[in-house]
Structures are given as C-alpha cells and as structure tokens.
C-alpha positions, 0 to 999 in steps of 0.5 A: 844484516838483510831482510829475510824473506819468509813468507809470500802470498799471490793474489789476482784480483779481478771479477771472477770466481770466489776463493777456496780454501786451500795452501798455496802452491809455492810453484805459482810464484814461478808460473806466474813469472814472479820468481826471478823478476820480481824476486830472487827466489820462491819463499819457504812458506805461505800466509794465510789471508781472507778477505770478509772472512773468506779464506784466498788461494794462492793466484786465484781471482777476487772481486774488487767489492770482496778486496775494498778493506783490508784483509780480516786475516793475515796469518803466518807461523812467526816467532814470539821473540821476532819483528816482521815486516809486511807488504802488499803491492801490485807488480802490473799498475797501470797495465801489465800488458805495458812492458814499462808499467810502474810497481803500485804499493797498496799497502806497508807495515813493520814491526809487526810482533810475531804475526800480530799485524793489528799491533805493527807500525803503519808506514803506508795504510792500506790502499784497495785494488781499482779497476785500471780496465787493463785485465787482471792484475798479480797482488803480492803479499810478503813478509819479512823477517827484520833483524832488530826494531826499526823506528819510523821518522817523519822521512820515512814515512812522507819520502823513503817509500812511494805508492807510485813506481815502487820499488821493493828492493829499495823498500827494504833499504829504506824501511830497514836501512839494511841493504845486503851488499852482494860481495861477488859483485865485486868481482862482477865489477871488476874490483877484485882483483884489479883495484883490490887484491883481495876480497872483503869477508862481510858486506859493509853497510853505508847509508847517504842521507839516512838512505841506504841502496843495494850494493853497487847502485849508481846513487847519483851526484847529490847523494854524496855531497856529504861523508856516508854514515858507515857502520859495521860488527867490530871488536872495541877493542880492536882499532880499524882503518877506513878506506875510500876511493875512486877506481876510475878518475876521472875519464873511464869512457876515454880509458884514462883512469887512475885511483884517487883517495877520496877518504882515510881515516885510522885509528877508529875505536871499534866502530866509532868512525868519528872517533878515528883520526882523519889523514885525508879529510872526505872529498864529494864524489863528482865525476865529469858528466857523461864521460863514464860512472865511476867506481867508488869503494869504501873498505874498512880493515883491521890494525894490528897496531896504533898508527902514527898520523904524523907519519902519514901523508899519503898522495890522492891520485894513484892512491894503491890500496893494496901497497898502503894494506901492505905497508901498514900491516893491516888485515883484510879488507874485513868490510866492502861496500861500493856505489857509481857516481856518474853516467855515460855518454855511450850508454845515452847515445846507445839508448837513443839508437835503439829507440830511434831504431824501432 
C-alpha cells in the first residue's frame, strides 16, 4: 500500500510582502508548475502554516528572518486513528534558473498522530531557508497519509534520505518501505503480454537491503547481490509459487535475448517465502555491461494444490513462465513486481552526442 497524498502547502520564501491569512488556492500547484513535475496530481486539501504566529498564503513571499524557526503552526484535518507523514523541501536548490538544480530537504517527520506534529518522529530536523542570491525559491509542505506505523533504524536516518538531491519518490519508499508498483507499467515495458500472458492483480512489494524503489527503476548491480525480501497480502491457508526471472539474457542491444530463471520457490505458506521449498536456488542479477538494462520480473501466483519438488527440475534459459503457470495449474499471477539491472552503450553514446552537440 502507497503513500496517500492528502494535503499540500507551497511557500516562496524571499524578501517580500508579509502573509495574509487566506486558503490556499489548490490551482497554484499548477501555475507554479508543481503538478505534474514534481507530483502527479493537486492534493484534495491545504495545511494551515504560520510562521511566529503569522498566518502563510499559499505561493506568497516570506522573509528569511520570519522562516529562521520552524513553523509555530502546522495544522490539517487528520484522523485520530491515523499516523502521517510531513515534509518540507525545496524544489529550485541551488538555483531555479539551472535546469540541473538538485531538490534540498529542509525538513522530515513521520508518525505523526493525527496532526499532532510536536509528537511525530524526527528523521531530518528542520533546516531553514538560506539566501542562494538565485531569486526566490518554491518551499513545499506535504503531508501524507501512512498505511501503518514505521520504526525509524539507524539506516534511515543517517543514509535512506539525503538533504542533498532529494528525491521525493524515492523518500516515500525509503521512510515507509511502500513503494506502489504502477501495473500499467507492465505494459509499458512490454511484459505483457510478450514474456507474461497475463497481468498481475496487485502490485508486489520487494525491498533490496531494507530499500525498496518504485516499480521498474534500474536499481544498479549491487542492490541485488543478495535475494529481495518479498512481501504481499495472502491466505495462510493458501500455498503460493514465486517466480523470477530475466526477460533479456543476456544481450537486449544486440536483439539476442531469451529468459532466464533466476528464482523458483513453491509450496510457500501464506506469505512466508522462507518457509517455501526452493527449486532453483536465487541467482544475482549481473547482466554484461553496456549491452542493454535487462528486465527482471519477480511474480507470485497462487497453488491449487501442493507441488511435488522431486518432480521439478526446470531448465534456467528459456525458462517459459506461462507454460510452467499452464502445467502447474497455477492461478494468477496474483502479485507483479519488476527492476532493470544494467545499462546501455546506445544510450551513453546517444547522451554523449547530444552534449557534444550543443
């Protein structure tokens, strides 16, 4: 289950006029080019901030001196029975006239009960706006909805957020570890229906090294060195197959490509993957350097029926998901999740030209 954005604010923090009070008009998210580049879509509702007691418009121009400490106020309508998560960043660091400016985190806190942010957790104190002498800068307050209480570790907090080149996407993985894999994706990268027949019903949540990324991110070579920690809804009464393999081993540039089992596990009680019986032991992703990102798709269906190992000894190249699904009686695929590991020599050469070109 994803992040739900519920609420949003927009600040441009320069010397300039003082607040008024007033709501906040949601259309400035996309005037001010907020929605879709920074997020999908206009939040539903507003968040009350003052600054020293001073009530802030939505996209109007505050002083540093007024923003030196953190809000006074931060209020939204929240329900008592909800944990949320709050943050501020600025979208134009170090200068939003530079088309490559790096997003700066100023400030970080989940687990906030209702809208009681004095009792949340701190993962990044609040950092003040600074003069860059770059014009004014858009400051960002959002809030999310989170779908259960998330305990902070050392990682978290000193690695999985940076203030530098923030990422918000990728924040919302890291602090929640609930990264919404977008099924048409799927389609987009032409898995289904060309590898996979049909297409998964729920988005499967993997996580590499306690991180987990959106659906169909290029997480790099050392992220899986060792086997993803998977984790979907299911009946422990019900037995599971899981499923991962390569879609383009092992030259996708050169169009010589096959599949290739990385993973196959059967027999998994509920969702307890370790207790499942292992046919093809986890093999690391490592694609050959600069001949193409590879597809690699990791499913989970469910078993009518207990499978025999003994009586599995399935071949790793060419490996056909849908005849094995087929042979197997096996419904689904019931979860769907999938990552490139790899990169391209095309596109390198392609980024180069266009540099050179300018």
């Amino acid at each position: 289950m994803a992040y739900k954005l519920i609420f949003w604010t927009i600040l441009v923090f320069f010397v300039g006029t003082e607040a008024q009070k007033s709501q906040c008009d949601l259309n400035k998210f996309q005037t001010s080019n907020i929605v879709p580049t920074l997020i999908a879509a206009v939040p539903p509702n507003s968040i009350q901030i003052e600054y020293q007691g001073q009530p802030v418009t939505c996209g109007n121009t505050l002083t540093l001196n007024l923003t030196r400490d953190r809000p006074s106020v931060v209020d939204y309508k929240a329900d008592v029975n909800k944990l949320y998560t709050l943050i501020m960043f600025d979208p134009d660091f170090p200068d939003p006239k530079n088309p490559i400016s790096a997003h700066f985190l100023h400030w970080l806190m989940e687990n906030i009960p209702e809208n009681l942010v004095i009792n949340g957790d701190t993962v990044l104190t609040y950092s003040p706006p600074a003069s860059t002498g770059s014009g004014p800068h858009r400051h960002i307050f959002l809030v999310y909805e989170q779908p259960n209480r998330e305990m902070l570790n050392d990682d978290d907090k000193n690695t999985g957020v940076k203030r530098n080149f923030f990422d918000l996407n990728h924040a919302i993985c890291v602090i929640g570890c609930r990264c919404q894999c977008d099924l048409s994706n799927f389609r987009k990268s032409k898995i289904v229906p060309d590898i996979v027949s049909d297409m998964p019903e729920k988005p499967l949540q993997v996580t590499f090294f306690n991180k987990s990324f959106d659906c169909g991110t290029n997480t790099g070579y050392f992220r899986s060195l060792k086997a993803p920690t998977i984790q979907y809804q299911a009946d422990n009464e019900t037995l599971y197959t899981l499923i991962m393999l390569d879609a383009d081993a092992p030259f996708p540039d050169l169009n010589i490509s096959t599949t290739f089992l990385h993973w196959l596990i059967v027999n998994i009680p509920g969702n307890n993957v370790n207790e499942g019986q292992t046919i093809a032991s986890y093999i690391v992703p490592f694609p050959p350097p600069l001949l193409g990102p590879h597809r690699y798709i990791i499913l989970i269906y469910q078993q009518p029926e207990k499978i025999d190992p003994k009586e599995e000894s399935p071949a790793r190249f060419s490996f056909n998901v849908n005849a094995y699904a087929r042979s197997h009686n096996l419904q689904g695929p019931s979860y769907g999740y999938f990552f490139f590991v790899g990169s391209s020599l095309k596109v390198i050469a392609e980024k180069l030209l266009s540099y050179f070109s300018l």
